[in-house]
N, C-alpha and C positions, 0 to 999 in steps of 0.2 A: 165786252165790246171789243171787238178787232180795230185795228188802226186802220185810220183814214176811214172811217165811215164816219157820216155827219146824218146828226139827228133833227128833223123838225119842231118848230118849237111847240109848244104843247105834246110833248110825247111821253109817254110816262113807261117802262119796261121793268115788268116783272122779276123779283126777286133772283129768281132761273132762269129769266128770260135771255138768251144770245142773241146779240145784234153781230149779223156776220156781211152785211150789206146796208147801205144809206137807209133811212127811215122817212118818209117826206110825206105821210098824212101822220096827223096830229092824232092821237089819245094812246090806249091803252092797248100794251104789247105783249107777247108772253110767248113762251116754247122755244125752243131750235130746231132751228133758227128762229127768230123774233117773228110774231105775226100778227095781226090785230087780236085784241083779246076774242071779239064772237065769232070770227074764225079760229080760231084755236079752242074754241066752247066744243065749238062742230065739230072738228076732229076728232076732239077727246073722245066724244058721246060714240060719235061710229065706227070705232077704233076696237072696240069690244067684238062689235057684230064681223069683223073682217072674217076669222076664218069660215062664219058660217055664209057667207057671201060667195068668199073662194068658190068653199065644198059645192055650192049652188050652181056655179058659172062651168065647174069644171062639168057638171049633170048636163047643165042645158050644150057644154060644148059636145059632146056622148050620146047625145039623140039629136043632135043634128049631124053629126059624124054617120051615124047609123042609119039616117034616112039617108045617107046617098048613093 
């Protein structure tokens, strides 16, 4: 936790979890920076697929280039 950040009560943060900015909804935190724990569930999970997401975007930018 960085100074001068103030935490809501009911907040609870993660073993790992960085608080690097105020926390002002109540439950459970995790990641770094701190972020609600089912947002940081979501991340985790899409976080795998990223470079095949990339390779994807880079395709669709490559045939739209090439239709012009």
């Amino acid at each position: 936790m960085f100074d001068h950040t103030t935490l809501a009560d009911d907040v609870r943060v993660g073993a790992h979890g960085t608080v690097t900015r105020d926390i002002d909804t109540p439950g459970d935190h995790t990641g770094t920076p701190a972020r609600p724990l089912a947002r940081q569930r979501r991340l985790d999970a899409l976080l795998p697929r990223l470079p095949d997401l990339l390779e994807r975007i880079r395709r669709l930018e490559e045939r739209l280039d090439a239709g012009r």
